[in-house]
C-alpha positions in Angstrom: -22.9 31.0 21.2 -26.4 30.8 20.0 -27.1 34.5 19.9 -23.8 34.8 17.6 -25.2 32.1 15.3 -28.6 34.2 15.0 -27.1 36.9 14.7 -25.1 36.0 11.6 -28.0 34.4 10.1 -28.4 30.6 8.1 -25.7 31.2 6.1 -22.9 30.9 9.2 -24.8 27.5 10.0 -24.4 26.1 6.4 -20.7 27.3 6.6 -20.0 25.3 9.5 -21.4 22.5 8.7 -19.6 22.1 5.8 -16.3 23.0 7.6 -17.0 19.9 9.7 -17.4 17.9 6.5 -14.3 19.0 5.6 -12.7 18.8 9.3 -14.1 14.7 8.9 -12.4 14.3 5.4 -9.0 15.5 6.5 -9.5 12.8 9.7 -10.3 9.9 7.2 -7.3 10.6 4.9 -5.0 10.7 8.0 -6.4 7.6 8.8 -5.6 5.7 5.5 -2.2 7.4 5.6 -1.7 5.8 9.5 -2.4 2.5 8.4 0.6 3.0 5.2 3.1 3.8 7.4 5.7 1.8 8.4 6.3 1.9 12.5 9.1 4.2 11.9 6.7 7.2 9.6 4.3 6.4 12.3 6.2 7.6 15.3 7.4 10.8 13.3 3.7 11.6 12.3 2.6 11.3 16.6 5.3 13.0 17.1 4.4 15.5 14.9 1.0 15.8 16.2 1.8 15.6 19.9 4.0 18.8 19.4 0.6 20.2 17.4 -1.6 19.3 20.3 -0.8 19.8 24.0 -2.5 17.0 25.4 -1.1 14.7 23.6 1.8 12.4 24.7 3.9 9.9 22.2 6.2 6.5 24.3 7.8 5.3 21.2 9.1 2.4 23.3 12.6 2.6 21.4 14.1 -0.5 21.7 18.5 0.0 20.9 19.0 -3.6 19.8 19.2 -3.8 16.1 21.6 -6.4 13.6 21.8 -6.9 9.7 18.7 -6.9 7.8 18.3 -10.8 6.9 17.3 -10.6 3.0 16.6 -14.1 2.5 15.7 -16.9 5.3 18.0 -17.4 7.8 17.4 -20.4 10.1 20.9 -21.0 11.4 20.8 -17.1 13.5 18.3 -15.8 16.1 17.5 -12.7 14.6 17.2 -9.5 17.1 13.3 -7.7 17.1 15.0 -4.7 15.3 16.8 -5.2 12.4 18.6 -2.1 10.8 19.1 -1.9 6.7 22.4 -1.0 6.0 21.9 0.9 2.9 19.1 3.0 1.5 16.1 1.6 0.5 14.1 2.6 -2.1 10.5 1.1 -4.1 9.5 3.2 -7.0 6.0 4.0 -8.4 6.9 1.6 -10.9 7.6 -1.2 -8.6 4.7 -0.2 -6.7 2.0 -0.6 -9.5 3.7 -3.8 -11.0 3.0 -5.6 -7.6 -0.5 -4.5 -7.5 -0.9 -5.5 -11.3 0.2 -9.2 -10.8 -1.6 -9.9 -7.2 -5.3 -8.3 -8.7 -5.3 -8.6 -12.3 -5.7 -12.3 -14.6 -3.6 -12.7 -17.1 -5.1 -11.1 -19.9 -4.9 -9.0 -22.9 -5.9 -6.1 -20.7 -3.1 -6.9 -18.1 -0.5 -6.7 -21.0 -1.9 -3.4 -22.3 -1.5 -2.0 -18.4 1.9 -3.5 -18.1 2.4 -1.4 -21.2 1.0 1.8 -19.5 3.0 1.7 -16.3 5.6 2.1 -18.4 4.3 5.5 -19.2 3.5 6.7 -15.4 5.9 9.3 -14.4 7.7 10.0 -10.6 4.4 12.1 -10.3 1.8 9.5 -10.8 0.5 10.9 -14.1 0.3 8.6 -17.6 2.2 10.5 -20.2 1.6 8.4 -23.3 0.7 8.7 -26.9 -2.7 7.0 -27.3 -2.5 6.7 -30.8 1.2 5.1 -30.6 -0.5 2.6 -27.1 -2.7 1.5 -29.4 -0.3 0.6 -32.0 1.9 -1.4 -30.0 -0.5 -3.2 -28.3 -2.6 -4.0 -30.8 -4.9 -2.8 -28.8 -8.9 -1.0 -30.0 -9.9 2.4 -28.8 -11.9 0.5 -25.8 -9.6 -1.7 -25.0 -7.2 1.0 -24.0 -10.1 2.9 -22.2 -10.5 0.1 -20.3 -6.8 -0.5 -19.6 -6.3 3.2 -18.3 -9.1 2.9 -16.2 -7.8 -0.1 -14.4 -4.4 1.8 -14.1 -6.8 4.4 -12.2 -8.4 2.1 -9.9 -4.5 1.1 -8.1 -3.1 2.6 -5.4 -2.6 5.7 -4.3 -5.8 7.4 -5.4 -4.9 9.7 -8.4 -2.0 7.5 -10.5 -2.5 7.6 -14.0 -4.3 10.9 -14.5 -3.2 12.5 -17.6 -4.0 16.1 -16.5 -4.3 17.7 -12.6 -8.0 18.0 -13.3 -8.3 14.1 -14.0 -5.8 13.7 -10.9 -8.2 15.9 -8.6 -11.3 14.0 -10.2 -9.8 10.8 -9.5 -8.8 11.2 -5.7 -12.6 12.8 -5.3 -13.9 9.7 -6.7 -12.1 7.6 -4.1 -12.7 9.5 -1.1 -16.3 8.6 0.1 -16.3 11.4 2.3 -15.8 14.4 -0.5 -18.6 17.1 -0.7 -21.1 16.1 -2.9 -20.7 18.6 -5.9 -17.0 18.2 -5.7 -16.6 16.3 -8.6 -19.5 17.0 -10.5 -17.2 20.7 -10.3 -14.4 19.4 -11.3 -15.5 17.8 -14.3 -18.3 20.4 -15.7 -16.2 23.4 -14.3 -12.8 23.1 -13.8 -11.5 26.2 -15.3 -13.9 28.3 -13.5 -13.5 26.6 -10.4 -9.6 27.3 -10.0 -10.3 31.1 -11.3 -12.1 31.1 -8.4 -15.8 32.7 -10.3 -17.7 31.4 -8.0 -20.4 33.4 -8.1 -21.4 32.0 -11.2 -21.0 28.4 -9.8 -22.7 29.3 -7.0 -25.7 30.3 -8.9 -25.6 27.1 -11.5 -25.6 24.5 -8.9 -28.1 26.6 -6.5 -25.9 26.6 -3.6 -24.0 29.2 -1.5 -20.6 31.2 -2.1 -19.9 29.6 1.2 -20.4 25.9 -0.3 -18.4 26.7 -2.9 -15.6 28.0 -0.8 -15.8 24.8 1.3 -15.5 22.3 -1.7 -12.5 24.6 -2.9 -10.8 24.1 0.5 -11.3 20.4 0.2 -9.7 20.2 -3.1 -6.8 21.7 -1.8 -5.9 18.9 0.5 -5.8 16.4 -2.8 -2.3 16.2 -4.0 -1.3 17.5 -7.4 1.3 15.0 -7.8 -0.7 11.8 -6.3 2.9 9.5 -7.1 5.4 11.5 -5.4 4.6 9.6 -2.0 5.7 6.2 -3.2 9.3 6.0 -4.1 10.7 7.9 -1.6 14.0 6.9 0.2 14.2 5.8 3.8 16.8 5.1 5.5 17.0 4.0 9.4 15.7 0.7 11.3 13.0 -1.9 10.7 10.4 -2.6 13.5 8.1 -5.6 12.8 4.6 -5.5 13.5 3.3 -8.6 14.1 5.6 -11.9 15.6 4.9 -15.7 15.1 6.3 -18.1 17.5 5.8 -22.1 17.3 3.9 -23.3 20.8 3.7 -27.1 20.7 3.8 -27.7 16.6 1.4 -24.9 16.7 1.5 -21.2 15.3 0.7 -17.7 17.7 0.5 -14.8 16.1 0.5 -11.2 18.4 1.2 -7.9 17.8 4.3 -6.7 18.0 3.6 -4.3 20.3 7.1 -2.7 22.2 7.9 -1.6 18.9 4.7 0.3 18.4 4.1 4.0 19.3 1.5 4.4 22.4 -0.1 7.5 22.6 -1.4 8.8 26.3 -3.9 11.4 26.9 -2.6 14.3 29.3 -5.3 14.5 31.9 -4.3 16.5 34.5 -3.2 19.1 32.3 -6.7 19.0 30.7 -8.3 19.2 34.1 -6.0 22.2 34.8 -7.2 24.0 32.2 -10.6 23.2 31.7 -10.9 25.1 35.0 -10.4 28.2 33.4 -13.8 30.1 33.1 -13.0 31.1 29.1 -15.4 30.2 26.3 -12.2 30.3 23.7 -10.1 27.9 25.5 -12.5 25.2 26.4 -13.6 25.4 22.7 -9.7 25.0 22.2 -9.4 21.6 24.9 -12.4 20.3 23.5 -11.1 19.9 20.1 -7.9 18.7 21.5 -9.6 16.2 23.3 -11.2 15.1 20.4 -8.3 15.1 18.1 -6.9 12.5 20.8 -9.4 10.4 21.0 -9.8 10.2 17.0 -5.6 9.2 16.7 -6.3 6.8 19.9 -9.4 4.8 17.8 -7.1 5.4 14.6 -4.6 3.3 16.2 -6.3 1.0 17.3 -8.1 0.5 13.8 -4.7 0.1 12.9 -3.5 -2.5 14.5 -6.3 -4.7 14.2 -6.2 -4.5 10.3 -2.8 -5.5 10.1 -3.3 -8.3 12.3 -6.6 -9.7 10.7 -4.4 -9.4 7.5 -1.4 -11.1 9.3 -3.8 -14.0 10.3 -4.7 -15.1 6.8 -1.2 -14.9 5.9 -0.2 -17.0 8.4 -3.5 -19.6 7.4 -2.5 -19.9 4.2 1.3 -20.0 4.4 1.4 -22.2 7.8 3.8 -24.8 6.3 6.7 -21.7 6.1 6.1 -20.8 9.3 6.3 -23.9 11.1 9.6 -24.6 8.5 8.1 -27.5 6.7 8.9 -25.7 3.3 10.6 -22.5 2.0 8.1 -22.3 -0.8 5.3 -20.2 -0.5 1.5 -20.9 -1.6 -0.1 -18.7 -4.2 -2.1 -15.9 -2.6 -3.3 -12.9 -4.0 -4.5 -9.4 -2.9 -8.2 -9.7 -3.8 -8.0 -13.4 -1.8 -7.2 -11.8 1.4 -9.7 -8.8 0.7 -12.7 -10.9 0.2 -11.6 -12.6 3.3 -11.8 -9.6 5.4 -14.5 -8.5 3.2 -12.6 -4.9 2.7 -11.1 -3.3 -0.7 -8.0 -4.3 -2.0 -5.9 -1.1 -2.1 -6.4 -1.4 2.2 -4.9 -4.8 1.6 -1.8 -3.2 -0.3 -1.3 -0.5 2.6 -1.8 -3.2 4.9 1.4 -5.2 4.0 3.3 -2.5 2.5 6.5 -1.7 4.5 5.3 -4.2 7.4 7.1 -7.0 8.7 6.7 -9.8 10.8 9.3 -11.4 12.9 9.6 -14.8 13.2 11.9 -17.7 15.1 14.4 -17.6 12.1 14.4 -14.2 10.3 12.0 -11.0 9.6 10.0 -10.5 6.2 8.1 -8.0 5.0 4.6 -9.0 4.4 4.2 -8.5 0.7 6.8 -11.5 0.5 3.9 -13.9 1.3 1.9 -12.8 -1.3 2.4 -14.7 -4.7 0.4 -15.2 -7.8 -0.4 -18.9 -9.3 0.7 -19.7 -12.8 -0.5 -22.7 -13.6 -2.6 -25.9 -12.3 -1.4 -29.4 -12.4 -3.6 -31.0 -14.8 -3.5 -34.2 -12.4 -5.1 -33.2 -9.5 -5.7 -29.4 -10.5 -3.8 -27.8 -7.3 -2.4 -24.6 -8.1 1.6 -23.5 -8.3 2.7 -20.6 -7.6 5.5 -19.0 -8.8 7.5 -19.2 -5.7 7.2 -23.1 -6.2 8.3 -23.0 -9.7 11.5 -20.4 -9.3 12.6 -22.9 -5.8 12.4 -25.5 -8.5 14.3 -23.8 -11.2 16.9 -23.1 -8.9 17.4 -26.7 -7.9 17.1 -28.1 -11.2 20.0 -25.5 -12.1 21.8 -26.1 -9.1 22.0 -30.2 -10.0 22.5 -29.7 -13.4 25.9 -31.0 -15.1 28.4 -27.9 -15.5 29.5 -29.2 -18.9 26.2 -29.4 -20.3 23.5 -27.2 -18.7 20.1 -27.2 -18.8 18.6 -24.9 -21.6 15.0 -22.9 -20.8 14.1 -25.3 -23.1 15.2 -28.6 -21.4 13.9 -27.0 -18.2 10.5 -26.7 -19.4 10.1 -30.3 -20.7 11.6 -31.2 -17.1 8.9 -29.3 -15.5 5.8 -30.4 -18.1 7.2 -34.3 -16.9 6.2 -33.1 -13.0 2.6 -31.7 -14.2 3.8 -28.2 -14.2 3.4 -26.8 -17.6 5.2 -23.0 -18.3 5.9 -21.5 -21.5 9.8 -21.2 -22.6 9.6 -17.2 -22.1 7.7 -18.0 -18.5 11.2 -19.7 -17.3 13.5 -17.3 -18.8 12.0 -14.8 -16.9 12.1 -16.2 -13.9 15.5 -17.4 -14.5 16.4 -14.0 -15.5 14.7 -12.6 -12.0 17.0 -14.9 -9.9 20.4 -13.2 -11.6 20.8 -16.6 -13.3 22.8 -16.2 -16.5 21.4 -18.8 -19.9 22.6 -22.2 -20.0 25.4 -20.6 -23.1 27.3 -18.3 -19.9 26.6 -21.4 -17.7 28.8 -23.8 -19.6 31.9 -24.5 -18.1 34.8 -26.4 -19.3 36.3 -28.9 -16.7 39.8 -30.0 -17.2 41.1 -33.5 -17.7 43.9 -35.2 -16.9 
């Protein structure tokens, strides 16, 4: 093999370096899209890759039990460890963004103007919005709606809110740590050029080879021109938790969930058997096999850990649901669970998103535990989330007097006398998020005698 390499001179060795570059960038985005799917997507995409690769062998451990998806706590049933959804399920991009909005960003003028912008995000992930009209109806400067757009960049997945494909390929460059080096100073400086495919040219300007060149374009192709169109989709099928909680003696275990998960074996003795074979060609081909195993096998693993060190702050902070003290939740956020683990917040969001835990007395997807504060009491300054405040609303509602409800109003004032202070529009909304109609359609006449 060295003799070829001499033979065809530096330029071959430049060329394969930056293939494995490349090769190592392909690996890493497989490995953020591992940890976003769901246990379901995850056995499709082993199995996928065990019919791709020959010594590779997928056990999805399928387990037939399965009942009704329990929407709400249920603590009178033992719930089964699957749980099939009876009807499709679908999250949009617009749902998608709104979560991470809340659980990263402080209520601020800047939130209001992103709020404003998701509005604008189509199924594709790109902004399509008047600037000119943004700024009008958000009263809202020229930097002020830089700044919002580029916080609508920095959520999840890589790319959303691009106004153009360059700015969508610029964008997911930007975010992968392991892009060639020139790719985006490409992009931006030379975009036109670059897809035309002048290379020569580029080649020449940034004093590097056709063959760099060629290997940056070949990275670019694996971004995605329509970075939203992965969130949204339907699904259809059963839900496998990952993780389980069980009380032992007044106390909470956590474990992985693990004869739902997807175990992936390496063939041996068909590697031996072939590895025996005195061929340059095919022990080039096992050994990338090999390595292609062992790369899934650490991904996995990497995997699993996340989601439980993720699972175990969840299950810190929100002990008193678990042990069925309380059904209200405490407020925790996204960025207070990645400065935990000391890891960004968009691995957070894949972390929880479209895993669930299973518990004594239902199963819930992870995201339900996360819940943003919206006020303090100004008696002993602990915070209230708005998980407490909508349990509250619900009761106060609930033990109100038919004939004369409670008004948003009324329910503030209630709320201000426990040292929980909310705006009149804060409670409507909440009330409006429950399906509760206004006190007007609440009103009901009882007869007398």
């Amino acid at each position: 093999m060295g003799g070829i390499i001499m033979a065809l001179g530096p330029g071959f060795r430049q060329q394969q370096r930056q293939s494995q570059k490349l090769a190592m960038t392909q690996r890493l985005q497989q490995s953020i899209q591992m940890l976003q799917f769901n246990v379901e997507e995850l056995r499709d995409f082993l199995s996928q890759k065990a019919l791709e690769n020959p010594l590779i062998d997928v056990d999805t451990n399928w387990n037939s039990n399965h009942a009704s998806l329990s929407a709400v706590k249920n603590r009178s049933t033992q719930a089964d460890f699957i749980e099939q959804v009876s009807t499709t399920n679908r999250r949009s991009l617009f749902e998608y963004l709104l979560d991470q909005i809340h659980l990263t960003m402080r209520d601020t003028h800047l939130r209001q103007i992103v709020l404003y912008l998701i509005e604008y995000v189509d199924v594709s992930g790109y902004l399509r919005v008047d600037e000119a009209q943004a700024m009008r109806e958000t009263n809202a400067t020229p930097i002020e709606l830089l700044d919002a757009i580029t916080l609508l960049q920095q959520l999840d997945p890589p790319g959303v809110g691009a106004r153009n494909l360059q700015e969508a390929l610029m964008l997911q460059t930007e975010n992968d740590e392991q892009a060639p080096n020139l790719a985006y100073i490409i992009l931006e400086e030379n975009f036109e050029a670059f897809v035309n495919r002048q290379w020569a040219p580029l080649a020449k300007q940034y004093d590097v080879t056709l063959a760099d060149i060629s290997s940056i374009y070949d990275y670019v192709r694996t971004l995605s021109p329509t970075p939203g169109a992965a969130v949204g989709q339907e699904t259809t099928g059963y839900i496998f938790p990952d993780l389980v909680v069980s009380q032992q003696a007044g106390q909470l275990a956590l474990k992985t969930a693990s004869m739902a998960q997807p175990v992936v074996k390496f063939k041996g003795n068909y590697f031996q058997q072939m590895n025996q074979h005195d061929d340059q060609e095919v022990t080039e081909y096992l050994k990338e096999k090999k390595s292609e195993y062992e790369w899934i096998a650490s991904s996995l693993q990497q995997r699993e850990a996340t989601i439980f060190r993720v699972g175990t702050v969840i299950i810190d902070r929100q002990a008193d649901f678990f042990l069925e003290k309380t059904t209200e939740l405490q407020p925790l956020l996204l960025r207070d669970v990645a400065q935990q683990l000391q890891v960004h917040e968009s691995t957070i969001s894949r972390s929880i998103n479209g895993k669930y835990i299973q518990t004594d007395f239902g199963m819930f997807e992870l995201k339900r535990f996360f819940t943003k504060a919206v006020t303090k009491r100004p008696t002993d300054g602990q915070l209230v989330s708005a998980d407490n405040v909508q349990h509250r609303i619900v009761a106060l509602i609930e033990a109100e007097n038919k004939e004369k409800p409670l008004s948003d109003q009324k329910i503030v004032q209630i709320l201000k006398d426990e040292n929980v202070e909310l705006s009149r529009r804060t409670v409507a909304k909440y009330r409006e998020k429950l399906n509760i109609p206004s006190s007007s359609k609440r009103k009901q006449y009882l007869k007398t005698e």
